[in-house]
NUBA-875230 format. One record per residue (C-alpha): x negated, y, z negated; residue number from 1. Coordinates in steps of 0.05 Angstrom, whole numbers. Layout:
N
@x X&y Y&z Z&nr NUM
...
//
This chain:
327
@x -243&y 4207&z -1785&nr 1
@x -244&y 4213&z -1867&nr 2
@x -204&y 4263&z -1896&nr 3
@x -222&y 4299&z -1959&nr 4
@x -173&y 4324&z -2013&nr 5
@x -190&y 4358&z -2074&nr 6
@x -150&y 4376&z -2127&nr 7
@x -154&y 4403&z -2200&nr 8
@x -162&y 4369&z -2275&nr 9
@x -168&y 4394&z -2345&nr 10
@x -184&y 4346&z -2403&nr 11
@x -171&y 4363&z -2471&nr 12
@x -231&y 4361&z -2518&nr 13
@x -217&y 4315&z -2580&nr 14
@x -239&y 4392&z -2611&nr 15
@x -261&y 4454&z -2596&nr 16
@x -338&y 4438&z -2574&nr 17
@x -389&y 4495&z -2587&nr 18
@x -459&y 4504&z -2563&nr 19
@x -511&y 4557&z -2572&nr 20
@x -471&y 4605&z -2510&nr 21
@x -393&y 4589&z -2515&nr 22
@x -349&y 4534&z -2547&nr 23
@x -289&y 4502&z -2494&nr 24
@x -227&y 4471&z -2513&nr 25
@x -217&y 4438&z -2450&nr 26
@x -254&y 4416&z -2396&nr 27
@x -231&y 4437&z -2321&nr 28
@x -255&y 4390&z -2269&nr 29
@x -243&y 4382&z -2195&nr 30
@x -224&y 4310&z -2165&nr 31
@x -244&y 4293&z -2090&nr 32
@x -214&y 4241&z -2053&nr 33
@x -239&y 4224&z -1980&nr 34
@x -193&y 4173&z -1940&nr 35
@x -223&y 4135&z -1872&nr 36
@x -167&y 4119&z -1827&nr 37
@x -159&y 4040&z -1856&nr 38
@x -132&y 4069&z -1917&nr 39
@x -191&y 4062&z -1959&nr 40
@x -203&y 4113&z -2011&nr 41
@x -272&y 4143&z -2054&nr 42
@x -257&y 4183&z -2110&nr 43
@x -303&y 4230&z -2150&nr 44
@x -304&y 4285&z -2200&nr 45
@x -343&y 4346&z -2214&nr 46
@x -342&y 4411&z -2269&nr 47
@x -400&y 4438&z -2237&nr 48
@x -453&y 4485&z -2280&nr 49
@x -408&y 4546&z -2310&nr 50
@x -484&y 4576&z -2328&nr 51
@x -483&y 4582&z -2249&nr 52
@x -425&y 4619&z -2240&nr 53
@x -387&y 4556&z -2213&nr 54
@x -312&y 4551&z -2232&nr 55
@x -254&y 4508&z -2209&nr 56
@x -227&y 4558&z -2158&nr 57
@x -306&y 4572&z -2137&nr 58
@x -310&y 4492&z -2123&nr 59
@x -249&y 4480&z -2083&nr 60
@x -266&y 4539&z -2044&nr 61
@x -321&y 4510&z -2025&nr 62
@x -306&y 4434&z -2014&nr 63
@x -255&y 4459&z -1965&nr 64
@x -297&y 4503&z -1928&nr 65
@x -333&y 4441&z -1905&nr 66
@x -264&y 4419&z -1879&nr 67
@x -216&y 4376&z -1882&nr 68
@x -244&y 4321&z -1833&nr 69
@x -303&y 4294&z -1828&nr 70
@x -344&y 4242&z -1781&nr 71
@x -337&y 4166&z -1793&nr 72
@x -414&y 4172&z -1788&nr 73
@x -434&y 4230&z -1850&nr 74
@x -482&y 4203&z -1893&nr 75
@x -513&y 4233&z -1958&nr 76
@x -573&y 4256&z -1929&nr 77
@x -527&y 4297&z -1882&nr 78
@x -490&y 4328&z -1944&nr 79
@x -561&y 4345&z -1966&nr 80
@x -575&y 4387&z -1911&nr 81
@x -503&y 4420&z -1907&nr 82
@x -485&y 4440&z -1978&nr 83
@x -528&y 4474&z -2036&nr 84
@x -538&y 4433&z -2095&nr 85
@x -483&y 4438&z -2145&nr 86
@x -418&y 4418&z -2172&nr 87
@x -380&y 4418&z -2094&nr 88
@x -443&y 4377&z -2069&nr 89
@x -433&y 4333&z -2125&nr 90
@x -356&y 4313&z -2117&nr 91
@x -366&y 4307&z -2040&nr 92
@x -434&y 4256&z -2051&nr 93
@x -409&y 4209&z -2100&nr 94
@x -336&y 4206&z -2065&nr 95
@x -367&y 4189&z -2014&nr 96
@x -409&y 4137&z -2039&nr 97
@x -345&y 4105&z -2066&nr 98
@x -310&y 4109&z -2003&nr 99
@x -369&y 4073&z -1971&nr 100
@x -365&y 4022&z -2026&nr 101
@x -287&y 4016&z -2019&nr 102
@x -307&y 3997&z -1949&nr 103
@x -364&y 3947&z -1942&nr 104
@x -346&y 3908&z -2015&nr 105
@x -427&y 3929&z -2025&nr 106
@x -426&y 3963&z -2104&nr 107
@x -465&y 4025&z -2092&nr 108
@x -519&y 4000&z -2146&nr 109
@x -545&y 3940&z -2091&nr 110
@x -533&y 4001&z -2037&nr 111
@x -577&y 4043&z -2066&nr 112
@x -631&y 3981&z -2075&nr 113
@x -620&y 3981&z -2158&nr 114
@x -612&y 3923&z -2200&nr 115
@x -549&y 3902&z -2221&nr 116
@x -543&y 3957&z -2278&nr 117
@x -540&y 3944&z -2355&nr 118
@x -499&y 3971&z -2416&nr 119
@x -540&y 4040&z -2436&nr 120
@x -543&y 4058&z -2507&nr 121
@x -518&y 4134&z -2500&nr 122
@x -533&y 4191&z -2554&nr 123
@x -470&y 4213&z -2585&nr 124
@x -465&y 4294&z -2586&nr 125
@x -442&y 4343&z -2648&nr 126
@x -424&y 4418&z -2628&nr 127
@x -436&y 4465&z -2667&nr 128
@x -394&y 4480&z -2731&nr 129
@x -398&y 4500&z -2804&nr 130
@x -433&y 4461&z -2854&nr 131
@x -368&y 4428&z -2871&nr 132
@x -343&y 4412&z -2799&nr 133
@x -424&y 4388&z -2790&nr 134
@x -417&y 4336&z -2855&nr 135
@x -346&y 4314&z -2820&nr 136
@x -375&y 4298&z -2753&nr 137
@x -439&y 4264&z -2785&nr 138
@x -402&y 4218&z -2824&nr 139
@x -353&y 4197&z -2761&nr 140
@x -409&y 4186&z -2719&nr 141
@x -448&y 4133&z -2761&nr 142
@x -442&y 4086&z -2714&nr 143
@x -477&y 4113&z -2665&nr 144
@x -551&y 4105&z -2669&nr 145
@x -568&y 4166&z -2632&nr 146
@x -540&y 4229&z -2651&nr 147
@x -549&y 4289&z -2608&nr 148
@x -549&y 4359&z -2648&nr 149
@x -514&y 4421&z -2615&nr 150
@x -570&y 4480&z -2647&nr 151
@x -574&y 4560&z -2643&nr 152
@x -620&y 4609&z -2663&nr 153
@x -587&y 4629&z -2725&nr 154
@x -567&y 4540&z -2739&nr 155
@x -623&y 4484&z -2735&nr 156
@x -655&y 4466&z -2794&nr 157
@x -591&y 4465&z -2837&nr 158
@x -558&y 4425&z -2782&nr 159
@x -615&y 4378&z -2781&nr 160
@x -620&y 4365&z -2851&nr 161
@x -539&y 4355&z -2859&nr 162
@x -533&y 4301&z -2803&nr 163
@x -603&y 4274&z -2844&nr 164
@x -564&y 4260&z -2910&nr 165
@x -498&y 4246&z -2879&nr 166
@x -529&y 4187&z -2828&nr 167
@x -606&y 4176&z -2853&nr 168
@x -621&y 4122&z -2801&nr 169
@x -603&y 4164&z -2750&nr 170
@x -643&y 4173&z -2682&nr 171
@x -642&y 4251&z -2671&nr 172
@x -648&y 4295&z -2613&nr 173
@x -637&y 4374&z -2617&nr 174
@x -612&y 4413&z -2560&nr 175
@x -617&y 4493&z -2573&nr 176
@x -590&y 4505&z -2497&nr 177
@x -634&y 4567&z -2486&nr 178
@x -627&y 4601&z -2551&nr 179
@x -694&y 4596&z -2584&nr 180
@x -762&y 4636&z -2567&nr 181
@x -821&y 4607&z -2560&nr 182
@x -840&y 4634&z -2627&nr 183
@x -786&y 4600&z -2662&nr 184
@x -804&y 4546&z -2630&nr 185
@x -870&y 4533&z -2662&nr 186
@x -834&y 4554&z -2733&nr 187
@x -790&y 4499&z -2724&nr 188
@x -839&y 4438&z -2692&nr 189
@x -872&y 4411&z -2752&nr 190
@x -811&y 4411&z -2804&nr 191
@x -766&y 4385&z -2744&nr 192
@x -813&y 4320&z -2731&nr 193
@x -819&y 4310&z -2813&nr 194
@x -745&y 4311&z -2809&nr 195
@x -746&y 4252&z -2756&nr 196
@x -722&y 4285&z -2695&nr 197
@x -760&y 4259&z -2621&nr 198
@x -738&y 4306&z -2572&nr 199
@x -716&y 4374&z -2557&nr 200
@x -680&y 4402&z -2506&nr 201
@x -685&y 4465&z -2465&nr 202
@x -707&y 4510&z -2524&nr 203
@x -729&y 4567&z -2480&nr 204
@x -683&y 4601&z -2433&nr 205
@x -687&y 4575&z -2349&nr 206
@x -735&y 4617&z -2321&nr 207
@x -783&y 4625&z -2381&nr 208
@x -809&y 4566&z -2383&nr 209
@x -886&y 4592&z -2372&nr 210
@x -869&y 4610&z -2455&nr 211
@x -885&y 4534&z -2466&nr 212
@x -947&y 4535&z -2427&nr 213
@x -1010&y 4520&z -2480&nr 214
@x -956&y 4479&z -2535&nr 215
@x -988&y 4427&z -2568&nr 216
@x -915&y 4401&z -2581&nr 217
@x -910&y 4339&z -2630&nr 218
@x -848&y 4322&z -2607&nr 219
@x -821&y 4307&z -2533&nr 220
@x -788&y 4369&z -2498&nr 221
@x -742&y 4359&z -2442&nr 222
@x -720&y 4409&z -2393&nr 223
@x -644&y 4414&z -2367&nr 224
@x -615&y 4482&z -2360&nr 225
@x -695&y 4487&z -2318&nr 226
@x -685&y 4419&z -2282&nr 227
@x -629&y 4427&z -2222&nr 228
@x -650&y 4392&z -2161&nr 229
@x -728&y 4370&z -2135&nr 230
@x -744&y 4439&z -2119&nr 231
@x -739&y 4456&z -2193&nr 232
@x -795&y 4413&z -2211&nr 233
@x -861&y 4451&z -2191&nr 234
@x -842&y 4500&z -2256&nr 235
@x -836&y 4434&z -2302&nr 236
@x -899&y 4395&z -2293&nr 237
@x -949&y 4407&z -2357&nr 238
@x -900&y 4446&z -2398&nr 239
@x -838&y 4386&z -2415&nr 240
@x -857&y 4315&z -2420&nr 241
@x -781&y 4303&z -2401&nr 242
@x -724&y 4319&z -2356&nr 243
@x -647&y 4320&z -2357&nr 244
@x -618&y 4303&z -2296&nr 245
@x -543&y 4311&z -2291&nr 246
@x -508&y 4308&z -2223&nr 247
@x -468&y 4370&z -2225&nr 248
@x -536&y 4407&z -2229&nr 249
@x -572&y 4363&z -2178&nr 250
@x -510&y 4360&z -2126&nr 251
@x -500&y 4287&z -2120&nr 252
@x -526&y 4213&z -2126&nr 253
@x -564&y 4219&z -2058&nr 254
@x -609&y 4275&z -2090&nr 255
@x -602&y 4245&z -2167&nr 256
@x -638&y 4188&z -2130&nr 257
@x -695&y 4224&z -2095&nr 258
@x -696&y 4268&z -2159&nr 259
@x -720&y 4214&z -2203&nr 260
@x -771&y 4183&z -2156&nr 261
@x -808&y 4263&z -2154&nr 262
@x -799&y 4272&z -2225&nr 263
@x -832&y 4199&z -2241&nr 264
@x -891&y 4204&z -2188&nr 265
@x -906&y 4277&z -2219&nr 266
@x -913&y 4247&z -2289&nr 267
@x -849&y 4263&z -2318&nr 268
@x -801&y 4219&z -2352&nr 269
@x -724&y 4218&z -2356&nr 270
@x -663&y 4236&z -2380&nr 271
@x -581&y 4227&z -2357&nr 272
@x -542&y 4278&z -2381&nr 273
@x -468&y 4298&z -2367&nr 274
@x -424&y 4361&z -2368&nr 275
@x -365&y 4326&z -2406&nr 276
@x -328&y 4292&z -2360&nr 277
@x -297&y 4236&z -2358&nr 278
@x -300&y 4165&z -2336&nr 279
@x -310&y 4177&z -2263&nr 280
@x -360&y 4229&z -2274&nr 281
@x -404&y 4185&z -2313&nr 282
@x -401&y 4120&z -2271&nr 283
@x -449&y 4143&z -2215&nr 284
@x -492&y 4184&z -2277&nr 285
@x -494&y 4109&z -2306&nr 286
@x -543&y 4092&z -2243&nr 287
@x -594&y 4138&z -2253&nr 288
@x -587&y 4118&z -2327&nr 289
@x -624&y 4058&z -2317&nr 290
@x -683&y 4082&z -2308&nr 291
@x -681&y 4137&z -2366&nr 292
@x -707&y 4137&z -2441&nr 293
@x -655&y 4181&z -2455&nr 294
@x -583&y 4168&z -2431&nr 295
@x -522&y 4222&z -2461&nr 296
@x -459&y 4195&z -2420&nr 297
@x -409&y 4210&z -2477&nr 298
@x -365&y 4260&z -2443&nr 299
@x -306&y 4212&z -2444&nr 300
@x -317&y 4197&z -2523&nr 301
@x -300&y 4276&z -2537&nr 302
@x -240&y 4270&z -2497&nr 303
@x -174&y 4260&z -2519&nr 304
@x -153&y 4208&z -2455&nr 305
@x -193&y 4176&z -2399&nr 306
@x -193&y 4155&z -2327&nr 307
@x -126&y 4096&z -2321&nr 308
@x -188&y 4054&z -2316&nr 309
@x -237&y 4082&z -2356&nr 310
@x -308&y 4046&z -2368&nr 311
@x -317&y 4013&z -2429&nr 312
@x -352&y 4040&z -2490&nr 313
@x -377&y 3979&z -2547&nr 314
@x -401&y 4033&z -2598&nr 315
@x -452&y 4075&z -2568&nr 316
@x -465&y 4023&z -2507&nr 317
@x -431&y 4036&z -2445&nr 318
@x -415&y 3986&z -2397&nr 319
@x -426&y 3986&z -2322&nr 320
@x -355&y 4018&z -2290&nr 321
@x -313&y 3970&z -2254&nr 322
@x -302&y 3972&z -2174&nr 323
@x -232&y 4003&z -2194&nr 324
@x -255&y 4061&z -2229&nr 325
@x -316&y 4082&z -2182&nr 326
@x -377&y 4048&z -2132&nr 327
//
């Protein structure tokens, strides 16, 4: 039999982080540990998607409503079928990829028929702030080649042009996380690509994304809040070029995996994203990483301490994690 433990985390921010609907201090995960009866152990994390509803206490509650014990035989696949997609579904999959790892001495990259996986560049984020705080950040973060930019309805172009002067050769991608109309949208498209910036992300609420249909966008648009899991998809197809795929949303590796095999054979192209977590949160993210054009693993750079073995960061490039840490 495995058994499955799960327990609560929160991670202090390096500072307050603010986006378009809320700014967090902290971040509250929940850690899942399943055990075979040999003593080996696969360990995962998940926040889950607070947009969703999902909290700590809604996460444990249901991670040990599947029980306590489960069958030497469960597979992904299996988890698939049981569990919604989701933060729970999440913690429970990539666990249990570890634990399976832990046990053959297979790294889940070769069991998952990858290649052995390389350093990612990763975009480096900036929340929302004044124009002061904005000039701070900007200037920290010119090392990092790709700058992601926290944006709002009422904060874009100023943030924009600040993080323009402050780091010139900056790559730029805006994330408005809802907040913008389609309307402000097509204000903002032309002076956004003269001011260098390739992507944006979600700028139209979940739901209302038949507001982008007819764009003649100049610039690449990538869904997230829109993208969860493959069913999500048929809503995507003609109005974003790209999308984010994070595994809290998703529920897992197994379905990250499938996810990015629909998304590429229906024309769309990729993204990793993450919900600020830390090292062990990232490491199965880093998989699916490989085959995006966009990869924002930087949860653990906003934190204030990592996993006791964390993976490693040179700059923006972040290494493949180590058997210890996860897979």
């Amino acid at each position: 039999m495995i058994v499955a433990d799960v327990t609560t985390e929160n991670w202090q921010l390096v500072e307050p982080f603010g986006i378009a609907r809320n700014v967090t201090s902290d971040v509250p995960l929940v850690h899942v540990t399943l055990t075979d009866s040999a003593g080996n152990m696969g360990h995962a994390e998940a926040a889950g998607v607070d947009y969703h509803g999902e909290t700590q206490t809604s996460l444990c509650e249901q991670i040990r409503s599947f029980g306590p014990r489960w069958p030497d035989s469960i597979t992904g696949a299996e988890l698939l079928r049981l569990l919604p997609s989701g933060g729970a579904r999440n913690a429970l999959d990539c666990a249990l990829w570890d634990l399976r790892a832990k046990q053959s001495g297979v790294r889940a990259w070769r069991a998952a028929s990858l290649s052995e996986p390389r350093p990612l560049l990763t975009a480096f984020t900036l929340g929302l702030g004044t124009e002061q705080e904005t000039r701070r950040k900007a200037r920290a973060a010119t090392g990092y080649p790709l700058i992601k930019l926290k944006v709002s309805a009422e904060q874009h172009l100023d943030i924009v042009g600040i993080v323009r002067e402050e780091h010139p050769r900056a790559r730029l991608i805006v994330d408005a996380n809802e907040s913008w109309s389609r309307r402000l949208l097509e204000e903002l498209l032309v002076p956004l690509a003269e001011m260098g910036v390739e992507m944006i992300e979600q700028p139209v609420p979940a739901g209302a994304d038949d507001e982008l249909d007819g764009l003649d966008s100049p610039l690449a648009l990538a869904a997230d809040e829109s993208c969860t899991d493959r069913t999500s998809l048929d809503a995507l197809v003609g109005r974003y070029s790209h999308v984010n795929i994070k595994l809290d949303k998703c529920g897992g590796l197994t379905e990250a995996l499938e996810l990015v095999a629909e998304a590429e054979r229906r024309g769309l192209r990729l993204m990793v994203g993450n919900m600020c977590g830390t090292s062990l949160g990232m490491a199965p993210a880093h998989l699916i990483g490989q085959r995006c054009d966009y990869v924002d693993l930087d949860g653990p750079l906003l934190q204030r301490r990592d996993r006791e073995v964390p993976m490693r960061f040179d700059g923006a490039w972040l290494h493949a994690p180590l058997p210890a840490l996860w897979g």
